[in-house]
C-alpha positions as CSV (number, residue, x, y, z in Angstrom):
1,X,132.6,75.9,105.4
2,X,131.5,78.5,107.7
3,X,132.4,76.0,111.1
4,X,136.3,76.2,109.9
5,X,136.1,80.0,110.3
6,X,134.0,80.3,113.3
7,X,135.6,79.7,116.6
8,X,133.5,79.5,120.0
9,X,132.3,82.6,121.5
10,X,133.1,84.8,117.9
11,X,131.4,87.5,117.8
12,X,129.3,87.6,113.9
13,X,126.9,89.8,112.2
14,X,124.4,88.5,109.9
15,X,123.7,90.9,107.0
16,X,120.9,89.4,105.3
17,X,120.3,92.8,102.8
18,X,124.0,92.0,101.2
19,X,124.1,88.4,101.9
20,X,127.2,88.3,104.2
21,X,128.4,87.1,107.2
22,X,131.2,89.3,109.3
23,X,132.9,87.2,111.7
24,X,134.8,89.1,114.7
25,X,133.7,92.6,113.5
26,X,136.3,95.5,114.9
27,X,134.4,97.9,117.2
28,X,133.6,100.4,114.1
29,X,132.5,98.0,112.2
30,X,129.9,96.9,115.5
31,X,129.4,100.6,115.8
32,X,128.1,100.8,111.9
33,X,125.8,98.0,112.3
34,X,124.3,99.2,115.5
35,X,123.4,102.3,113.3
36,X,121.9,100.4,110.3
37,X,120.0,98.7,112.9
38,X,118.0,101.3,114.3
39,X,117.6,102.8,110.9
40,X,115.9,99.5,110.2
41,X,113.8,99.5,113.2
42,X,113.0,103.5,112.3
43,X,112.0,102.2,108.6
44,X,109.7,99.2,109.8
45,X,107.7,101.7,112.4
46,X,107.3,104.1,109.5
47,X,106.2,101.1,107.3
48,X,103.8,100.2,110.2
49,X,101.9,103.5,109.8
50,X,101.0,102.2,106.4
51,X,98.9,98.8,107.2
52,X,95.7,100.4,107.3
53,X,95.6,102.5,104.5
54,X,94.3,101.8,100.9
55,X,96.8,100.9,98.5
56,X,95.7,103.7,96.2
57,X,98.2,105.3,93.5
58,X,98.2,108.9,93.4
59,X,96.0,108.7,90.2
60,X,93.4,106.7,92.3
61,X,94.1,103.5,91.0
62,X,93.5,100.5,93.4
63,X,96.1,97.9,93.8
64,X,95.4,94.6,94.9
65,X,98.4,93.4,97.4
66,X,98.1,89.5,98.4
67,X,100.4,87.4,100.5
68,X,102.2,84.3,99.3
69,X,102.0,81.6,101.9
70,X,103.1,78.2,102.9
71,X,101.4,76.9,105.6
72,X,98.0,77.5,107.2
73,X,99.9,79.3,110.1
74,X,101.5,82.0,107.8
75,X,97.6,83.9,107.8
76,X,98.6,85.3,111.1
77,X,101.4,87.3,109.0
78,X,99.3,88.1,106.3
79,X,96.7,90.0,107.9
80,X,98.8,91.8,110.0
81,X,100.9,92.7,107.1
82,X,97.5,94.2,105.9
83,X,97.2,91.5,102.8
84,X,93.7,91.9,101.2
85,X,93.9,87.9,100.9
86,X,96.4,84.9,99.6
87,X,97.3,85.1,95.8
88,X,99.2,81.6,96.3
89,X,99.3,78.7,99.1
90,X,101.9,76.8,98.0
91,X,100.0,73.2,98.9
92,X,102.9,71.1,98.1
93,X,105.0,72.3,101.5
94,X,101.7,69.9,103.0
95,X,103.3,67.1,101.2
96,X,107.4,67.5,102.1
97,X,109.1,66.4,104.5
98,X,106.7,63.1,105.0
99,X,108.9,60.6,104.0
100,X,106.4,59.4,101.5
101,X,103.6,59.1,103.5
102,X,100.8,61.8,101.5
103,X,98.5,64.0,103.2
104,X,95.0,62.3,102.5
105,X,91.8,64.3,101.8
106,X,90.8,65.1,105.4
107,X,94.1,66.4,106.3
108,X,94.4,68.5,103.4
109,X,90.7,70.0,103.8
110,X,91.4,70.7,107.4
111,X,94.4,72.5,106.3
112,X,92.9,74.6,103.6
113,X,89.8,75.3,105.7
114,X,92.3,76.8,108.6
115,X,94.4,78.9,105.9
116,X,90.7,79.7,104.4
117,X,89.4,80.9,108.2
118,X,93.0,82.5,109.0
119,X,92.4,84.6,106.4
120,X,88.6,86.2,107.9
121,X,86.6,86.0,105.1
122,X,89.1,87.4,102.5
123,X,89.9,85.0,99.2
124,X,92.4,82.1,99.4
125,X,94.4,81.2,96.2
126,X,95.2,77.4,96.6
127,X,97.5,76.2,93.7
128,X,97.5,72.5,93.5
129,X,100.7,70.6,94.2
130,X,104.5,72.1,92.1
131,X,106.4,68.9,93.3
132,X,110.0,68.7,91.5
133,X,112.6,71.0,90.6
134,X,114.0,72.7,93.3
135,X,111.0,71.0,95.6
136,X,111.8,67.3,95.2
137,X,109.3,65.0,97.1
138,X,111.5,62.6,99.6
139,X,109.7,59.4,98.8
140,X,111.2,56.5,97.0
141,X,108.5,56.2,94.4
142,X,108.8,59.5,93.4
143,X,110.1,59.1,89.5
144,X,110.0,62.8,88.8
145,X,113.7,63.0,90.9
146,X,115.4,59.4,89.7
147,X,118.2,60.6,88.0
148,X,117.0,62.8,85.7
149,X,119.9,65.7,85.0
150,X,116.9,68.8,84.9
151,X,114.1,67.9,87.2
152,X,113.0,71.1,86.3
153,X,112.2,70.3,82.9
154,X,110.6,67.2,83.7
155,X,107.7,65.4,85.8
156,X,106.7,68.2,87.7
157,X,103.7,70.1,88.7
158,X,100.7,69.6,86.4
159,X,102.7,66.9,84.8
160,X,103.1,65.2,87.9
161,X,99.6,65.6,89.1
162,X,98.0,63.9,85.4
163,X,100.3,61.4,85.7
164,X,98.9,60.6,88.9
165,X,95.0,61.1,89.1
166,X,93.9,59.7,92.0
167,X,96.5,61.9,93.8
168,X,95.4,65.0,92.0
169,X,91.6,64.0,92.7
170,X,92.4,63.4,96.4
171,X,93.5,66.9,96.3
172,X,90.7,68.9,94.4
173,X,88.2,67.2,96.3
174,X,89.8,68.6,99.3
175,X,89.8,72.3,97.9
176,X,86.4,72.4,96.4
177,X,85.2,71.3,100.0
178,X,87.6,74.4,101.9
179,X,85.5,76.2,99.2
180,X,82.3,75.7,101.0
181,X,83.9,77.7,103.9
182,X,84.8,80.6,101.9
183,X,86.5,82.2,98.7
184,X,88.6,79.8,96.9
185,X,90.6,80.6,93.6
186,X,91.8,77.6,92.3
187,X,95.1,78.2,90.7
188,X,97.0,75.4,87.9
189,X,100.5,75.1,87.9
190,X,102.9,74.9,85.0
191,X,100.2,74.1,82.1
192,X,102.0,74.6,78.7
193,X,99.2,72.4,76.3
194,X,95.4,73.0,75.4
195,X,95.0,69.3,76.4
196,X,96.7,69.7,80.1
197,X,93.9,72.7,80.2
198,X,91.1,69.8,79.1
199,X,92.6,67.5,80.9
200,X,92.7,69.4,84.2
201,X,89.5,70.8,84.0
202,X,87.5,66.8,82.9
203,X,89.5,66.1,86.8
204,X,87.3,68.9,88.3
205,X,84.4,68.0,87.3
206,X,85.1,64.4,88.5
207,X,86.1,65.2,91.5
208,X,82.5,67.3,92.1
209,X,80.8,64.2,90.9
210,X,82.5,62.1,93.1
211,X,81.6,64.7,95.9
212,X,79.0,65.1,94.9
213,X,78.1,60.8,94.6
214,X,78.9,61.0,98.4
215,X,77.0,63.7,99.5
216,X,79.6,65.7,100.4
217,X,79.1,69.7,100.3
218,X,81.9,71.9,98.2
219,X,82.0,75.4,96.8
220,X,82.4,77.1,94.4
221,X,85.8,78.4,92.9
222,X,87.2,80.8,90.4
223,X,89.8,78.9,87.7
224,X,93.1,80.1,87.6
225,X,96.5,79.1,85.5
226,X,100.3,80.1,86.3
227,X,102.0,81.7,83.3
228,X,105.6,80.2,84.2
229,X,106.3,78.7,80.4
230,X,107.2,81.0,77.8
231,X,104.5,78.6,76.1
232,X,102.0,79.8,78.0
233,X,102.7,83.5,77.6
234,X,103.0,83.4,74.2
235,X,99.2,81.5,73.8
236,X,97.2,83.2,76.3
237,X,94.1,83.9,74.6
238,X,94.0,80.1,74.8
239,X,94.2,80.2,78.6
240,X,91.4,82.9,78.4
241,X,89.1,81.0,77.0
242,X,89.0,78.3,79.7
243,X,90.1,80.5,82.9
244,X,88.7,83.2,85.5
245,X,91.6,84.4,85.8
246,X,96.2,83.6,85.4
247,X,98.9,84.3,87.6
248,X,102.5,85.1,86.6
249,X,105.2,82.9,88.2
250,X,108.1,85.3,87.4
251,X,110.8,82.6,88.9
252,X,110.4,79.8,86.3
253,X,109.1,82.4,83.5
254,X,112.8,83.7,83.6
255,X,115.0,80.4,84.4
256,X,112.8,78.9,81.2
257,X,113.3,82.2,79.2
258,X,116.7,82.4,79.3
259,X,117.3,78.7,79.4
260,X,119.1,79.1,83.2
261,X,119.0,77.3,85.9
262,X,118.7,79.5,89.2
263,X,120.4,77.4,91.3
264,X,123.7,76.7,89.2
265,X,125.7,79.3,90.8
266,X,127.8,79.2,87.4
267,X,124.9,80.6,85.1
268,X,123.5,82.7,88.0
269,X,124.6,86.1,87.1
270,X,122.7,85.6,83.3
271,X,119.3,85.2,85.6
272,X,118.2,88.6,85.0
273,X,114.2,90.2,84.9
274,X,114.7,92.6,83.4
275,X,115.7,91.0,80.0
276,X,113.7,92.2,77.0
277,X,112.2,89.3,76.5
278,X,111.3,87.8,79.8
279,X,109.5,91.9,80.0
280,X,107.5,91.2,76.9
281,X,106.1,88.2,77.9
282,X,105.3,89.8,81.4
283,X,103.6,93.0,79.3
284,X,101.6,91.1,77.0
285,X,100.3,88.8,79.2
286,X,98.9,91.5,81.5
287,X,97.8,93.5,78.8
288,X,95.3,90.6,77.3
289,X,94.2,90.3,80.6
290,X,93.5,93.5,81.1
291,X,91.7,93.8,77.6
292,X,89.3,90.4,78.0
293,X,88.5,91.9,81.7
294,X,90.2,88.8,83.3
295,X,92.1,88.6,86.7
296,X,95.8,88.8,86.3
297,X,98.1,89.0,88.9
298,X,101.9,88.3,89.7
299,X,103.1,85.9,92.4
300,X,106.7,85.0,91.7
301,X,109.9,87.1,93.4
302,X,109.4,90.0,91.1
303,X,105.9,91.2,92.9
304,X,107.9,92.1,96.1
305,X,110.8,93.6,94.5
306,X,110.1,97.5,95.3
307,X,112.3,97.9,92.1
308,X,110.0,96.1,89.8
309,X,106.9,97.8,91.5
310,X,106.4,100.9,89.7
311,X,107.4,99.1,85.9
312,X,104.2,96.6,86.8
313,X,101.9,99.5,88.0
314,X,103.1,101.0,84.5
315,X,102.8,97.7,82.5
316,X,99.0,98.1,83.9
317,X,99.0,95.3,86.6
318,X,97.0,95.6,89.7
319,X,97.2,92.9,91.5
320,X,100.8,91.6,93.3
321,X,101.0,88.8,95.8
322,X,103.9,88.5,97.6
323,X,105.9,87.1,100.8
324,X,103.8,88.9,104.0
325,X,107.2,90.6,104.7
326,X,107.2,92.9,101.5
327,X,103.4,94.0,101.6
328,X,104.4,97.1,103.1
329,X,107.3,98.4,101.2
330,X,105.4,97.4,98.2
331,X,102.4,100.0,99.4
332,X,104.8,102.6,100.0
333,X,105.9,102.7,96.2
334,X,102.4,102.3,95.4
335,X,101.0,105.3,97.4
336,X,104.0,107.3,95.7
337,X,103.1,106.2,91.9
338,X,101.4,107.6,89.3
339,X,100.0,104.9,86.9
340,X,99.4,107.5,83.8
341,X,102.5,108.8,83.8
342,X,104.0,105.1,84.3
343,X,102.2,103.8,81.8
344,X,104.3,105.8,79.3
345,X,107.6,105.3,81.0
346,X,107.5,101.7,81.0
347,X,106.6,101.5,77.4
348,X,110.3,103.3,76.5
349,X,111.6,100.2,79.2
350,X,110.6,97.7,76.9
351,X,111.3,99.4,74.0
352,X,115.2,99.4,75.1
353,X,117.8,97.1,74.8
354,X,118.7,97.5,78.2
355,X,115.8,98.0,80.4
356,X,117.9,97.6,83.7
């Protein structure tokens, strides 16, 4: 471990770009990072220029960039990064970390409403809790992580959340009320079946009754899925026919692709976006989307990559929500691209065998 080859008082860089750690660097080796380091700082006050203008492509198309957040707090971030609003609140970081103990309705709405007025008016993508996986919930009851060998194919997400209604109701009563205070997408989780979609959507319109039976006021909100399950790319007219609009988890649309698990270092090296397949079910998801005149955005890793950015712009999406962080070096591709000509290029990418 890293304390066996750190001594008191070492001198170490931190190289977070190539994922190393230098301990005792020799003085050209200091010298080389005190370079890189003002690059950086050059790079980011360039970057800085770019908040305030449009993200436009060169043929005029407008992109949509979003900011993935966390916690209510992580607003401040977002609108200085110069996010046009939150394509994804993770909710279930409200419920880690609790030992057991779940946020109840108030607590939730008060933290949704602060993400909602962080954000000054611009929309607020609130996915309902994605417990399990790598996200395990530290409570004893919680059966999704007893000794099952691939949490990640198991009680998790959606699954968790109808296996638990009151829970999930606690919750969606608690978003539809944020709603009242200002735009609220709504966004699903890991659906895979036509009867999660029914079954989701009956909770809904309980939870408004039940508002609704206490005179409580709510808003409303647009429907959204995740596409993270090959099942659910490959049947999204489906999806279509019961949502405003879907969001593509890239992460767990690759790990379940290619049957690999991103955090077993062993398989690690197969986990790979730019495999044929996981890019046809990227491209024909977007382009039903596109053709039904439905929102469709991507939230998972991928929408910050700056190396994926132009293939999306040319696979036709135009809206990417990503962490705060990456909003700007995203833009920068985006004010450099030129969808028609993209459009072309990235149909040869998934033509090939190798699109990397």
């Amino acid at each position: 471990s890293a304390s066996q080859l750190i001594e008191q008082d070492d001198w170490v860089i931190i190289d977070g770009d190539a994922g190393v750690l230098i301990v005792d660097p020799s003085p050209i080796i200091l010298a080389e990072y005190g370079f890189r380091q003002r690059q950086g700082e050059l790079e980011r006050q360039r970057l800085n220029r770019l908040r305030h203008t449009p993200a436009l492509t060169l043929d005029g198309q407008r992109i949509e960039l979003l900011a993935n957040i966390e916690m209510p707090d992580d607003t401040l971030g977002a609108v200085e990064a110069g996010a046009v609003g939150v394509g994804l609140f993770r909710s279930e970081f409200l419920f880690m970390g609790r030992n057991g103990k779940l946020p109840n309705e108030n607590e939730q709405y008060m933290a949704y409403r602060k993400a909602i007025d962080g954000m000054q008016g611009m929309p607020v993508t609130i996915r309902t809790v994605d417990i399990g996986s790598d996200k395990p919930l530290d409570r004893p009851t919680a059966k999704a992580q007893d000794g099952h060998l691939n949490p990640a194919l198991g009680l998790r997400a959606i699954r968790w959340s109808l296996a638990d209604p009151p829970m999930f109701l606690t919750q969606l009563r608690a978003i539809l009320r944020a709603a009242a205070h200002g735009q609220v997408n709504l966004l699903v989780p890991m659906l895979a079946h036509a009867h999660e979609i029914r079954q989701t959507l009956d909770l809904i319109n309980q939870a408004r009754a039940q508002l609704d039976s206490h005179g409580l006021a709510y808003g409303p909100v647009r429907l959204g899925a995740m596409i993270e399950i090959p099942a659910a790319a490959l049947t999204v007219p489906v999806f279509l026919k019961y949502f405003d609009f879907l969001s593509i988890g890239t992460n767990d649309l690759i790990q379940y692709t290619l049957a690999i698990d991103r955090a077993d270092e062993s398989v690690a090296h197969l986990y790979d976006p730019c495999h044929p397949a996981v890019l046809r079910l990227i491209a024909d998801t977007i382009a039903e989307c596109n053709a039904q005149g439905k929102g469709i955005s991507v939230c998972g890793e991928m929408a910050g990559d700056v190396s994926m950015t132009r293939l999306l712009l040319g696979l036709g999406l135009r809206s990417f929500s990503m962490h705060p962080s990456q909003i700007l070096p995203v833009k920068q591709q985006i004010l450099r691209a030129d969808t028609a000509k993209l459009k072309v290029w990235a149909n040869e990418v998934l033509k090939s065998e190798n699109p990397a």
